[in-house]
C-alpha positions, -999 to 999 in steps of 0.1 A, spaced: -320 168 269 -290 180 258 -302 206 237 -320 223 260 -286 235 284 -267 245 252 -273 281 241 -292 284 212 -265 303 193 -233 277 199 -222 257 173 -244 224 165 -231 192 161 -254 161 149 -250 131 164 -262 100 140 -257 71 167 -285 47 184 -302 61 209 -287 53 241 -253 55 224 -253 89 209 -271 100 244 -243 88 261 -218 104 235 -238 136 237 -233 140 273 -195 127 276 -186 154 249 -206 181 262 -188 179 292 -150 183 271 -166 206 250 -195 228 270 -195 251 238 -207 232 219 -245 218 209 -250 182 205 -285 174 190 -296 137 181 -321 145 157 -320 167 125 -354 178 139 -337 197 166 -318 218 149 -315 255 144 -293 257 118 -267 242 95 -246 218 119 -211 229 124 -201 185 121 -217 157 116 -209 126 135 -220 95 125 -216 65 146 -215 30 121 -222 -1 139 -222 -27 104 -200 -21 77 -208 -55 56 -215 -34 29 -192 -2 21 -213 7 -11 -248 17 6 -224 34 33 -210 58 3 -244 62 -6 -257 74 24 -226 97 25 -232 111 -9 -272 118 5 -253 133 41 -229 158 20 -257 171 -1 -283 176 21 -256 195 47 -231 212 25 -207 219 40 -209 203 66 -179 180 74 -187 143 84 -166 124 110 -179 85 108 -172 63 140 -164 26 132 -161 1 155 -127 -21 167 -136 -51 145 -142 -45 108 -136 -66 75 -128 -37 57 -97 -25 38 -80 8 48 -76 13 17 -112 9 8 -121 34 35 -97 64 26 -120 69 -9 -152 72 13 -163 108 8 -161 123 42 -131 140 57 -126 119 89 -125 85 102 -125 71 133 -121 35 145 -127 23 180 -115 62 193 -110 67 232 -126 98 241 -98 127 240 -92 114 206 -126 118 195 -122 151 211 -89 165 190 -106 150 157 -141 172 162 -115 203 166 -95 197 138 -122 190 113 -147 223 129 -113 243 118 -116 226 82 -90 198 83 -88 161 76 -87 134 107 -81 94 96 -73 64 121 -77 31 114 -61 3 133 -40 -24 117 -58 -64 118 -27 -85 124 -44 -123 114 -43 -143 140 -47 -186 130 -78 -201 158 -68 -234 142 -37 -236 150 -24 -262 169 -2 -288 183 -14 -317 171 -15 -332 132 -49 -339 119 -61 -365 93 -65 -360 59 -103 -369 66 -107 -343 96 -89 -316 73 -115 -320 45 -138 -319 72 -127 -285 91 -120 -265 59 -152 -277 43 -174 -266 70 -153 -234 74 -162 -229 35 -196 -236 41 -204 -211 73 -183 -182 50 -210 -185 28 -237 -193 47 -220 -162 63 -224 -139 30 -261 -156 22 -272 -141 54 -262 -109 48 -272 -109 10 -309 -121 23 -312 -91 46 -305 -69 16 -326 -84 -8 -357 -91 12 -377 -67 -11 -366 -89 -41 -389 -116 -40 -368 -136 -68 -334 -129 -54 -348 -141 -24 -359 -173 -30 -331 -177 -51 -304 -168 -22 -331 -194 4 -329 -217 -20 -288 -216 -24 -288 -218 18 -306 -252 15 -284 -264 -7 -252 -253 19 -266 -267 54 -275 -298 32 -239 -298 19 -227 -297 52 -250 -324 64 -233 -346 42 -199 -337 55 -207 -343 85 -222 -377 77 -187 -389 56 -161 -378 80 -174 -365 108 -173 -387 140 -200 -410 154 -217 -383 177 -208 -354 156 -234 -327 157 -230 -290 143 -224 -277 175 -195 -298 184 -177 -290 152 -183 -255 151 -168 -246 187 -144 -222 166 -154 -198 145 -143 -208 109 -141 -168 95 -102 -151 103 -97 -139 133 -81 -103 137 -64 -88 168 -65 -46 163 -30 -27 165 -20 9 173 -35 33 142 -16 17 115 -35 45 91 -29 77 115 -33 110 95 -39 141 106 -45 176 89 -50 205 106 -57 226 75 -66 222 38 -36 238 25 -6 219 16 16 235 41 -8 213 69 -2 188 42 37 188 42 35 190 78 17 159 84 44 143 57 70 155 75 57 142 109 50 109 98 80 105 78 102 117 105 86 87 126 93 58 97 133 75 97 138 70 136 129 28 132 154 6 122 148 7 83 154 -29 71 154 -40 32 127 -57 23 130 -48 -18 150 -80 -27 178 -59 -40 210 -47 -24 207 -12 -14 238 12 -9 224 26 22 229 -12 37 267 -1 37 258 25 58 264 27 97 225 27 113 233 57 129 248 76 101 218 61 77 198 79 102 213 112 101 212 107 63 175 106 57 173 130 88 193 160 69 178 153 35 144 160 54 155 190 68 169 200 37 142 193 17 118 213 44 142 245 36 143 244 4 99 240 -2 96 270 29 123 284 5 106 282 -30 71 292 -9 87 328 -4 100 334 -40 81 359 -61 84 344 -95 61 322 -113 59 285 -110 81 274 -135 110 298 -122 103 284 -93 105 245 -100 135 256 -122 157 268 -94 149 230 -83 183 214 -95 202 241 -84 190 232 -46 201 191 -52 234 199 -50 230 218 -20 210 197 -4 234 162 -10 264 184 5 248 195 35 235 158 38 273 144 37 283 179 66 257 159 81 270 126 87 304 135 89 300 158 117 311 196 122 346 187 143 354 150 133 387 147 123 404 110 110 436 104 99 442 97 60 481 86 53 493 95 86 477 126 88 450 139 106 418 154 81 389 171 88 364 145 75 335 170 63 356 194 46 371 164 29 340 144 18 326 172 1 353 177 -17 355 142 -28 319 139 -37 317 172 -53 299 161 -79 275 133 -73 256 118 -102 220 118 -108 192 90 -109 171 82 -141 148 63 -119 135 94 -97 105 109 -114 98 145 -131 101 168 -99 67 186 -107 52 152 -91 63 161 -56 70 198 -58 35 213 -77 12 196 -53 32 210 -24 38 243 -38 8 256 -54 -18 233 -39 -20 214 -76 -40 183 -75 -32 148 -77 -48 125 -103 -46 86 -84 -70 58 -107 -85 86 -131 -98 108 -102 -83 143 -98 -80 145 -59 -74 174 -36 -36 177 -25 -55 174 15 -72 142 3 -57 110 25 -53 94 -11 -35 120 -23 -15 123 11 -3 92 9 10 87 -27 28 121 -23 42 106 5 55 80 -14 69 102 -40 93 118 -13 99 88 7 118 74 -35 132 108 -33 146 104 1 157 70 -9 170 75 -41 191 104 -30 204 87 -2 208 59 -26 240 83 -46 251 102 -14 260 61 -2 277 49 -33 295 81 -33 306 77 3 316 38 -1 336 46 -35 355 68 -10 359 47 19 380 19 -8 406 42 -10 401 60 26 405 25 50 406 47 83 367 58 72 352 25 72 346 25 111 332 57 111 308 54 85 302 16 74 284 -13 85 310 -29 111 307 -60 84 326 -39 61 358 -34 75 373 -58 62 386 -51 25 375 -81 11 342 -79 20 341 -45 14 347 -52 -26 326 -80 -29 296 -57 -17 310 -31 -45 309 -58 -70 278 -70 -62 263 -38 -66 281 -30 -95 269 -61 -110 233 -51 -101 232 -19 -110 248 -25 -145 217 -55 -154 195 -29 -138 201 -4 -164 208 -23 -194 185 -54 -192 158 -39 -164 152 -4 -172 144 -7 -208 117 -29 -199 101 -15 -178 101 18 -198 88 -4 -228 61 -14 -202 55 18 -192 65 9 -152 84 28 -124 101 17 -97 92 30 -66 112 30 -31 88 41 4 92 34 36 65 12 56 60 1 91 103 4 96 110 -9 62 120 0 30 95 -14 3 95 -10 -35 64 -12 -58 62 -4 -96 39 23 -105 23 30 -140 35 63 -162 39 72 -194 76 71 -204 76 69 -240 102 101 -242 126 78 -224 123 52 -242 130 69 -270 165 79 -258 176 47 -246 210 37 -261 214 10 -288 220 -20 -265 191 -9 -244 170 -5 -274 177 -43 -285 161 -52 -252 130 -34 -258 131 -42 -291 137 -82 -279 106 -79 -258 84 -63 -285 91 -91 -307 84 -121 -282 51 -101 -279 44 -98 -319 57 -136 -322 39 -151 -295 5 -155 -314 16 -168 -347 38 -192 -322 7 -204 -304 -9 -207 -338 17 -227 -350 16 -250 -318 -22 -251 -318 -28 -259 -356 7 -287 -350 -15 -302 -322 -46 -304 -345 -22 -323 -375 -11 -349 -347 -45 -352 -336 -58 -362 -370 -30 -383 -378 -31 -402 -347 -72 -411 -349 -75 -409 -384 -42 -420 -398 -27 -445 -374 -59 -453 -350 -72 -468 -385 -51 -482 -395 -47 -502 -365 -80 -509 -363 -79 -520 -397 -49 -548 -389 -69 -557 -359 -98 -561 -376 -78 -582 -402 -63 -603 -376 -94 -612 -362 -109 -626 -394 -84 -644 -398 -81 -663 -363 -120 -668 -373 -114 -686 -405 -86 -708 -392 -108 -717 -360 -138 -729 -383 -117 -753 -408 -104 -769 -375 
C-alpha cells in the first residue's frame, strides 16, 4: 500500500475515490509529490489530513452532495476539500461555486491536479470548470413531417422523464409510497410512448429504431470557462487573481454586445486596448498605494477621488503616447501634453456605484453580502461579483475618457486617424455617431435612470468571454431618487401612478366585462329567445288553420 512507504510524520492526504481509481490516483500523485501521504481510508490515518480529495462520479443530485460536504467539513475541520468531477456534467457553474468546499476540479490532467493540491495545502482557493457549448444531434439536412416531429420530440419528452423517474426511484427506494407512486408514473410514460409509436410511428417501428439518438442535449466541454485561482486567503491573492483574469478579457477583441452605443466603439482597437490596460495599472497603484497609508479606513477611501483624476490623465499619456507629435493648424503639437490639457476636467458618472463596493473588500478584507449571505472577500462568489464591480468601473471610466477624446477629435481633424475607428474619419459620420450618442445619453438620463432608481435597479457593464455585457443589479437607491430633478421626478412619478392605477383599471375592465356579460345572456340572449319563441307559435298557429 501506499501508506506503508510514506513516513509516518508527512502530511496526509485522504483520498475519497473507488477503489481502483483512488489506488491509481494514490500512486500517480505520490510519485509528483513523494512528501506527501495518500491514505484511502479514514481508517488509516494518523492524524488530521492536511486535504481531502474527493473524487464524484454522479452529480444528478447537487443537494445530498452539499450534504455530504457539510458532514466532510465538520468531521475534518479544517481540513480543506478539493472535489474531482468528471468531463460531462448537467450542472451549472454557477450552482457549483456555492458548494462549501474551497476547490473544484473538472475532468483535471494530472499537473493540474498537482498545482491545485499545493495551492489549497498553503490555504487558497482552486475552481475549474469547463464551459458545455450545446451541440443539436438532431440536426439535419433533410425537413421532416409534421407527423415525424410530434413523434421525435414526444419520445425525446418522454425518455427526459423517464430519464428523471429513474433517478428519483433510486433515491426513494426506502419510501415505499413514493415509490410506487414514481413506478406507477413510469407505466404510464412507456405506455404513452407506446401509443406514439402506434399513431405516427412507421410500420416496423420499434423503440430501438427510434431511439438511435439520444433525445437529452448533447454537450461538447471547452477550455476552463470558470478558471480561478487563489493562492492565499487575503485579498491581495484576491486582486491578483482579478487582475490576471481581467488582464486576459482586455487583450481579446472586446465587442458590444449591450444593445447600446458605447463611446469606446469610437475608439481605435489598439488604443481601446491601452485604455483599459492603463486604467488597470492605474488602478493596481493606487490600491498598493492606499494599502501603505497609515490612516484609518475612511481617510483612506476619502483620498479615493483625489486618485480619479490622476488615474483618467495618465490613462489619456497612455494612449497618446510619450513622443507622438500631430499637427493642429499647420503646426506640429505634442499630442499628450495637449490632450490633457483639453480634457482637464472630465465629468463624472452617476451610474458607477458608491466606491466602498470595490475598494473595502479589497482594502481591509470586508466581506461581500451576494443573495442574503455574507461571503468571504476569497469566496469564488464573492470573486466574481467584485470582479464585476471593477470590470463597470473600467468601463465606465473609459466610457468619459472616450467621449472626452471624440469631443476633441471634432474640432482636432488631424487626430481622427490616430485615435478613431477608421469608420470615423470622415466628418459626417463622425457627427452622426456624436448625435446618436447624444441622443442616447440624454433619454438615458431623463426617461431611463429615473426608472430604474424608482425600481431600485443598476446598470452594470463586465466583460465576458471577449465581450462587453451589461446586466441590471438590485440596490437601494432611494437617496438618489430623491435628488432627481423635476422632469426626472415626473417620470418616476409617471411610473408610480400606472402602478397605483392599474388595479382599479383592471377592476374597472373586469366588472365592464361582467355588465356585457349579463346584458348579453340576460338582456339580449332573452329577449331573442323570447321573439323566437314568439315566432315559432306563430308559424304553429298558421300551419294548423291551413
Amino acid at each position: 500500500m501506499v501508506t506503508d512507504l510514506a513516513d509516518k510524520s508527512s502530511p496526509q492526504i485522504l483520498l475519497l475515490a473507488p477503489d481502483l481509481l483512488g489506488e491509481s490516483l494514490a500512486l500517480q500523485l505520490k510519485n509528483f509529490e513523494p512528501s506527501y501521504d495518500f491514505v484511502l481510508k479514514s481508517s488509516e490515518l494518523s492524524q488530521n489530513p492536511s486535504l481531502i480529495i474527493w473524487s464524484i462520479e454522479d452529480l444528478e443530485l447537487p443537494n445530498s452532495i452539499q450534504l455530504e460536504l457539510r458532514h466532510l467539513n465538520k468531521r475534518w475541520n479544517p481540513s480543506p476539500v478539493l472535489i474531482l468531477l468528471p468531463s460531462n456534467i448537467r450542472v451549472k457553474s454557477s450552482l457549483l461555486l456555492e458548494f462549501d468546499c474551497p476547490g473544484i476540479l473538472q475532468d483535471p490532467d494530472l499537473k493540474t491536479l498537482q498545482q491545485a493540491i499545493s495551492t489549497l495545502i498553503n490555504g487558497g482557493r482552486v475552481f475549474k470548470l469547463k464551459s458545455p457549448s450545446l451541440v443539436d444531434v438532431n440536426k439535419s439536412g433533410s425537413t421532416i413531417g409534421f407527423g415525424q416531429w410530434l413523434l421525435i420530440s414526444g419520445i425525446q419528452q418522454i425518455r427526459q422523464e423517464l430519464y428523471s423517474i429513474d433517478t428519483l426511484i433510486q433515491y426513494y427506494k426506502s419510501d415505499n409510497f413514493a415509490y410506487l407512486m414514481l413506478k406507477g408514473r413510469k407505466r404510464e410514460l412507456l405506455s404513452a410512448k407506446s401509443l406514439l409509436l402506434w399513431m405516427w410511428g412507421p410500420i416496423n417501428s420499434s423503440v430501438a429504431t427510434i431511439e438511435t439518438k439520444p433525445s437529452s442535449p448533447q454537450y461538447t466541454y471547452d477550455s476552463y470557462g470558470t478558471d480561478i485561482t487563489i493562492s492565499s486567503p487575503d485579498s491581495s491573492s484576491v486582486w491578483k487573481t482579478i487582475y490576471s483574469r481581467l488582464i486576459k478579457e482586455i487583450d481579446s477583441e472586446l465587442a458590444n454586445t449591450t444593445g447600446n452605443l458605447l463611446a469606446i466603439d469610437a475608439i481605435n482597437p489598439i488604443k481601446k486596448q491601452i485604455l483599459f490596460t492603463s486604467l488597470l495599472n492605474q488602478l493596481d497603484y493606487v490600491l498598493t498605494k492606499l494599502r501603505s497609508l497609515n490612516d484609518s479606513g475612511i481617510k483612506n477611501l476619502q483620498v479615493w477621488s483625489e486618485f480619479q483624476t490622476e488615474i483618467q490623465q495618465q490613462a489619456i499619456r497612455a494612449i497618446a503616447g510619450k513622443y507622438v507629435r500631430i499637427l493642429k493648424g499647420g503646426e506640429s503639437i505634442a499630442v499628450g501634453e495637449q490632450l490633457t490639457r483639453d480634457a482637464e476636467t472630465i465629468g463624472t458618472d452617476d451610474e458607477l456605484p458608491d466606491s466602498k463596493v470595490m475598494l473595502e473588500p479589497l482594502l481591509f478584507d470586508k466581506p461581500i453580502v451576494i443573495d442574503g449571505q455574507q461571503l468571504e472577500v476569497n469566496h469564488p462568489r464573492a470573486l466574481l461579483e467584485l470582479e464585476n464591480y471593477i470590470s463597470n468601473w473600467l468601463i465606465r471610466t473609459g466610457e468619459l475618457i472616450s467621449s472626452e477624446l471624440i469631443s476633441i477629435c471634432a474640432d482636432w481633424p488631424e487626430l481622427r486617424t490616430y485615435l478613431l475607428n477608421p469608420k470615423l474619419f470622415r466628418t459626417r459620420e463622425l457627427e452622426r455617431f456624436r448625435n446618436q450618442l447624444n441622443s442616447q445619453n440624454r433619454w438615458q438620463e431623463l426617461i431611463t435612470k429615473p426608472i430604474r432608481l424608482y425600481e431600485s435597479q443598476r446598470h452594470i457593464y463586465s466583460f465576458q468571454k471577449g465581450s462587453i455585457v451589461d446586466r441590471l443589479v438590485t440596490e437601494l437607491r432611494d437617496e438618489e431618487l430623491k435628488q432627481l430633478g423635476w422632469w426626472q421626478k415626473q417620470v418616476a412619478f409617471l411610473v408610480e401612478a400606472r402602478d397605483a392605477l392599474a388595479p382599479q383599471v383592471q377592476a374597472l375592465v373586469k366588472r365592464f366585462g361582467d355588465l356585457l356579460v349579463v346584458l348579453l345572456t340576460k338582456v339580449v340572449g332573452r329577449g331573442i329567445g323570447l321573439v323566437g319563441r314568439g315566432i315559432a307559435q306563430g308559424m304553429g298557429r298558421s300551419l294548423s288553420r291551413s
